[in-house]
N, CA, C and O atoms as a GROMACS GRO file, in nm:
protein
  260
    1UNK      N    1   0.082  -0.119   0.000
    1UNK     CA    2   0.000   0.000   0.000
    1UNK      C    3   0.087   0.126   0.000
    1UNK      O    4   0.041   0.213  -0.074
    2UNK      N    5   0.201   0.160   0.063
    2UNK     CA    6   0.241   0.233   0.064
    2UNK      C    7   0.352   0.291  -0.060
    2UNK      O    8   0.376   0.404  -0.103
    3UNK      N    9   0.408   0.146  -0.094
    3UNK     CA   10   0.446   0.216  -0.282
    3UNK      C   11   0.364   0.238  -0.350
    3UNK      O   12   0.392   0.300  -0.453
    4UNK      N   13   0.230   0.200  -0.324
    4UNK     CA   14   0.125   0.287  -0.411
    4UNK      C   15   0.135   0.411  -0.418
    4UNK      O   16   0.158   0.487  -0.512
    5UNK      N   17   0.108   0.436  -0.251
    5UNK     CA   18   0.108   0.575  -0.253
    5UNK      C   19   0.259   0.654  -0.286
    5UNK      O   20   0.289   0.769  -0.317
    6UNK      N   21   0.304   0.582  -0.272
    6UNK     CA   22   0.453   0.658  -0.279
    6UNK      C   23   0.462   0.724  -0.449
    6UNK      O   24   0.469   0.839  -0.490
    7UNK      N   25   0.459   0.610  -0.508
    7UNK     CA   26   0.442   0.597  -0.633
    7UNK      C   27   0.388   0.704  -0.730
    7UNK      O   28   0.443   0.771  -0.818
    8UNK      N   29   0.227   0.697  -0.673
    8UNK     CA   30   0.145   0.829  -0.729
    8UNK      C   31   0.213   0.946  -0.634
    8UNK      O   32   0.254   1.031  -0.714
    9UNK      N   33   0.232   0.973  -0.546
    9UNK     CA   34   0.285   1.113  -0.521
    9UNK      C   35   0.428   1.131  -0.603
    9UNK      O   36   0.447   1.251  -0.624
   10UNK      N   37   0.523   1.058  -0.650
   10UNK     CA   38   0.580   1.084  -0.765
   10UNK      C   39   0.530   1.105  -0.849
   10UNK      O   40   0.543   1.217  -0.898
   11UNK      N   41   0.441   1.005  -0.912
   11UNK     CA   42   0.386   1.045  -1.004
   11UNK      C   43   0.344   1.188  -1.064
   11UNK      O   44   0.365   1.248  -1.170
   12UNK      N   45   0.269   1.215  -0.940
   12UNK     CA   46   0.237   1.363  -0.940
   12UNK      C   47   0.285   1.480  -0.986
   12UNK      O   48   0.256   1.556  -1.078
   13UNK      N   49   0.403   1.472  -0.860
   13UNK     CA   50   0.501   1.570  -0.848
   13UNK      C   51   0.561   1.608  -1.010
   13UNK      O   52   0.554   1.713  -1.074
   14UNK      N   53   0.626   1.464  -1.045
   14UNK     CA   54   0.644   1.494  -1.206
   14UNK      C   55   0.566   1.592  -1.298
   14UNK      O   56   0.603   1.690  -1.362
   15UNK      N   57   0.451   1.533  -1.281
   15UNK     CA   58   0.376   1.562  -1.417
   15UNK      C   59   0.360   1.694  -1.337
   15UNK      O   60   0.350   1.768  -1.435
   16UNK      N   61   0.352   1.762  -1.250
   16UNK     CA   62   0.329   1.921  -1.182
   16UNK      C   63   0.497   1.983  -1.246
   16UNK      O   64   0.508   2.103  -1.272
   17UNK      N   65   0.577   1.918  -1.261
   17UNK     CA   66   0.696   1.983  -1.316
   17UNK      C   67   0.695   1.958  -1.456
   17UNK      O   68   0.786   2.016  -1.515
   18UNK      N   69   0.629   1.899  -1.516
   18UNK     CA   70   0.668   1.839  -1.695
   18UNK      C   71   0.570   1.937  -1.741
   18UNK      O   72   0.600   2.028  -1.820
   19UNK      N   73   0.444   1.917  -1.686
   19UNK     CA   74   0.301   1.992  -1.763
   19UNK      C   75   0.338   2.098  -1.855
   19UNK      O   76   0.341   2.093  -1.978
   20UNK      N   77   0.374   2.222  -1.758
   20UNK     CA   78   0.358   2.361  -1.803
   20UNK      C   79   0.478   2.332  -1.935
   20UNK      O   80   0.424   2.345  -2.045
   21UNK      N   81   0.623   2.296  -1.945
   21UNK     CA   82   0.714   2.274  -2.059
   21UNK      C   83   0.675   2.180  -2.162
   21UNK      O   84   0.739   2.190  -2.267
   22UNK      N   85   0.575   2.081  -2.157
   22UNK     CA   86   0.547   1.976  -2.262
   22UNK      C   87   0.363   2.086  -2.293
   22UNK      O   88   0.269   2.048  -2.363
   23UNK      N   89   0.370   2.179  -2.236
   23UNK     CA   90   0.222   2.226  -2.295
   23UNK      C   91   0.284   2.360  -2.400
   23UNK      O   92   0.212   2.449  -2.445
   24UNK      N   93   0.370   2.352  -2.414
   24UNK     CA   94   0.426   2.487  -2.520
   24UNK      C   95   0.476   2.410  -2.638
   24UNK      O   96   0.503   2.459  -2.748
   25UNK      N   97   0.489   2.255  -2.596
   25UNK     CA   98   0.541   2.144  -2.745
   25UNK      C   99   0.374   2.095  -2.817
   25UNK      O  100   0.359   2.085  -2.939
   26UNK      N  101   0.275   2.072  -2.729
   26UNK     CA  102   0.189   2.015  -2.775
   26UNK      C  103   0.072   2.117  -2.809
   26UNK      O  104  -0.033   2.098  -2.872
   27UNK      N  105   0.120   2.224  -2.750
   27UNK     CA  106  -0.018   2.328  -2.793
   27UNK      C  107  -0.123   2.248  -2.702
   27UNK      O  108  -0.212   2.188  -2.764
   28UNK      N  109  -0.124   2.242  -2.609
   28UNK     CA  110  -0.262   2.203  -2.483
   28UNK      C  111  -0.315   2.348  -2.464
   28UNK      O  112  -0.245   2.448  -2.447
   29UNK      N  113  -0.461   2.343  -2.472
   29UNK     CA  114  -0.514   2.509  -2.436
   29UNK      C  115  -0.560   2.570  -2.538
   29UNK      O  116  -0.667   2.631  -2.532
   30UNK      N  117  -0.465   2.562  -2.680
   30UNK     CA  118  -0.485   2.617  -2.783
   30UNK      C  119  -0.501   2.543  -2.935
   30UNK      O  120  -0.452   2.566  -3.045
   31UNK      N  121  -0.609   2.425  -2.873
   31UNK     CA  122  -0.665   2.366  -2.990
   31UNK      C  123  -0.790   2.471  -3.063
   31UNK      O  124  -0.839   2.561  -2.994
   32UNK      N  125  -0.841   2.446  -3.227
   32UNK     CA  126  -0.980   2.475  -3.205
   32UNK      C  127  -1.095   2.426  -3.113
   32UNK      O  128  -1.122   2.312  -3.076
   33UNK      N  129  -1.152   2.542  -3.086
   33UNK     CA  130  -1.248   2.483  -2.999
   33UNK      C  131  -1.207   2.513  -2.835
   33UNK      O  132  -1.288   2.496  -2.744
   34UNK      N  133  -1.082   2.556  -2.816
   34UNK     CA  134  -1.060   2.591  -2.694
   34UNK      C  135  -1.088   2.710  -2.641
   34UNK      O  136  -1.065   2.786  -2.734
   35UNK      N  137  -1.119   2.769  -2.557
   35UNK     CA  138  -1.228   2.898  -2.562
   35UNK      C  139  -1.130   2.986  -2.451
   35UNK      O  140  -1.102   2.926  -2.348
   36UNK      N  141  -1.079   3.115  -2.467
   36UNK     CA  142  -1.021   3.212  -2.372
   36UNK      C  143  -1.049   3.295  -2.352
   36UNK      O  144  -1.014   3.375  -2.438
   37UNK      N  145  -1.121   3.349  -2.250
   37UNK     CA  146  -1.215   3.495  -2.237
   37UNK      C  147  -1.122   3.581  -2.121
   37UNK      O  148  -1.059   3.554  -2.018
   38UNK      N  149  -1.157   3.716  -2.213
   38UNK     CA  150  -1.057   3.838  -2.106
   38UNK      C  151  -1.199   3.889  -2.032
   38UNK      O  152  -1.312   3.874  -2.077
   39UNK      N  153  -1.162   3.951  -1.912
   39UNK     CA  154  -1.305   3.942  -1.818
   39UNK      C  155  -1.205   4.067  -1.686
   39UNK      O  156  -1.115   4.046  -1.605
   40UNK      N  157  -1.258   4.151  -1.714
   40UNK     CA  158  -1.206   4.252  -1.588
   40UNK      C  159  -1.045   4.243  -1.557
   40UNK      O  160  -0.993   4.220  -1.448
   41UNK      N  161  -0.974   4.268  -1.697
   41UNK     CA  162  -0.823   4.199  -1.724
   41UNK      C  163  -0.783   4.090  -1.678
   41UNK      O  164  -0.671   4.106  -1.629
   42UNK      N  165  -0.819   3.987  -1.670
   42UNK     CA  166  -0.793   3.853  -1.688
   42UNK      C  167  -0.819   3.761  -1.791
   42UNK      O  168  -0.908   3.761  -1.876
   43UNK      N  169  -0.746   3.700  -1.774
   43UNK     CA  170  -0.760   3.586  -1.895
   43UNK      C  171  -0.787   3.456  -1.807
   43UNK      O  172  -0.720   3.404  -1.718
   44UNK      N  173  -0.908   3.424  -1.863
   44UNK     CA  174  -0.956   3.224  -1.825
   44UNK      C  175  -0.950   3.145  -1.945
   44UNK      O  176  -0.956   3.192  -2.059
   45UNK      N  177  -0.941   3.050  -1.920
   45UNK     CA  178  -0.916   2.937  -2.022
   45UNK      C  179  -1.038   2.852  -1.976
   45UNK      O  180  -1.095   2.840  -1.868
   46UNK      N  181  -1.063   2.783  -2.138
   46UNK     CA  182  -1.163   2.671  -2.095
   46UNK      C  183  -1.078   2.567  -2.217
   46UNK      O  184  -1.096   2.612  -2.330
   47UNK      N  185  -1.010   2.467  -2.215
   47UNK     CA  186  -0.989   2.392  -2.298
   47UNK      C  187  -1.077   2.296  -2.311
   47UNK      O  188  -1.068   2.192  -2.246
   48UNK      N  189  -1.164   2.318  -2.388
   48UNK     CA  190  -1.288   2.204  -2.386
   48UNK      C  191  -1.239   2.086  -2.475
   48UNK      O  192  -1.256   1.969  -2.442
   49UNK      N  193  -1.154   2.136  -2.633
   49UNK     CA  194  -1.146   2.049  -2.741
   49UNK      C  195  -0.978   1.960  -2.613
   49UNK      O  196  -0.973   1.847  -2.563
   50UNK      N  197  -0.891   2.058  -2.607
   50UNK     CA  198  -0.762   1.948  -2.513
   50UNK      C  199  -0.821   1.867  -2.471
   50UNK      O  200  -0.817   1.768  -2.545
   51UNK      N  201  -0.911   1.846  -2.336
   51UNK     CA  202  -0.926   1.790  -2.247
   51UNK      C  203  -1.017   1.629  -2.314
   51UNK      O  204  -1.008   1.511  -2.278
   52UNK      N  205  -1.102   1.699  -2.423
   52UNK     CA  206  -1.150   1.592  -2.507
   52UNK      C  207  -1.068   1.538  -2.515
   52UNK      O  208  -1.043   1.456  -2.427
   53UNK      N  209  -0.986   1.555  -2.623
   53UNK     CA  210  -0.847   1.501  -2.693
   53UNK      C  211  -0.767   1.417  -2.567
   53UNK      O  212  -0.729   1.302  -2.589
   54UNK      N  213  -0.746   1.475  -2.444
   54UNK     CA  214  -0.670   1.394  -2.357
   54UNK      C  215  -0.728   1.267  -2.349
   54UNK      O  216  -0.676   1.155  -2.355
   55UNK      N  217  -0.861   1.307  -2.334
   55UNK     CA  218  -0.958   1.200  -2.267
   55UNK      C  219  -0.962   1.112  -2.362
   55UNK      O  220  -0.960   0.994  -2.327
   56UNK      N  221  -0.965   1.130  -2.440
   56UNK     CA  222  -1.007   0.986  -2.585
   56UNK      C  223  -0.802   0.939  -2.554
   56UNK      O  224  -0.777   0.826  -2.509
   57UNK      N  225  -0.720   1.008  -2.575
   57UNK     CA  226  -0.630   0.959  -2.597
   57UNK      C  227  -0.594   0.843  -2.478
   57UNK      O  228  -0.528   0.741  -2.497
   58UNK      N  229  -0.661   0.892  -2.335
   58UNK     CA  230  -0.627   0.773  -2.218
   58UNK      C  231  -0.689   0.695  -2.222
   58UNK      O  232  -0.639   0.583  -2.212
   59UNK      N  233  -0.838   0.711  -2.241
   59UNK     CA  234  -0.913   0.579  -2.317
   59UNK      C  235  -0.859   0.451  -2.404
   59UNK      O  236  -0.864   0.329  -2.392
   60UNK      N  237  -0.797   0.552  -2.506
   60UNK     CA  238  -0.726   0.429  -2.605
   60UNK      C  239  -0.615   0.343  -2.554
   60UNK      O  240  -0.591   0.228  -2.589
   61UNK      N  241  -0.528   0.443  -2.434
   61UNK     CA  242  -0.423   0.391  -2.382
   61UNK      C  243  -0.467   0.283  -2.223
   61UNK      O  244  -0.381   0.219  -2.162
   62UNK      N  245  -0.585   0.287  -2.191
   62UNK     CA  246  -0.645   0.213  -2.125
   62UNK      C  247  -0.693   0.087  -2.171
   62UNK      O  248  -0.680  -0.017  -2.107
   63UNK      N  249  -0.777   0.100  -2.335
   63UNK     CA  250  -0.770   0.009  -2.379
   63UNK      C  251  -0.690  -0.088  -2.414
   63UNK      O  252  -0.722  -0.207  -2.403
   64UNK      N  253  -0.574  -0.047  -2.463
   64UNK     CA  254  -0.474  -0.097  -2.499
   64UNK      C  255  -0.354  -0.169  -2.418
   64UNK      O  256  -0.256  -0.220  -2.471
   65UNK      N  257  -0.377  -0.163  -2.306
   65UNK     CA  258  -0.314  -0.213  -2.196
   65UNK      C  259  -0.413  -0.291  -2.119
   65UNK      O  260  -0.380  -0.347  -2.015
   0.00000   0.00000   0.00000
């Protein structure tokens, strides 16, 4: 139980350090379909089409394993 957990809190930690540098290679955020509204000088993001795209892609990789 506890290399589980050990495990995913690596896990984590990684992907909290990889994300933001592998999201300027893959364009995450800024598919069509991804929506960014300025709102009382801010900028929000809604990646609706990424998150699709993630989602089918772990699917397949779920399947596939």
């Amino acid at each position: 139980m506890v290399k589980w957990v050990l495990t995913l809190l690596i896990a984590i930690f990684l992907l909290g350090i990889l994300t933001p540098h592998l999201a300027r290679f893959i364009r995450f955020g800024r598919l069509p379909g991804d929506l960014a509204l300025r709102f009382r000088g801010r900028v929000y993001h809604f990646p609706f089409v990424s998150v699709l795209l993630l989602s089918l892609l772990l699917w397949l990789l779920t399947r596939l394993v």
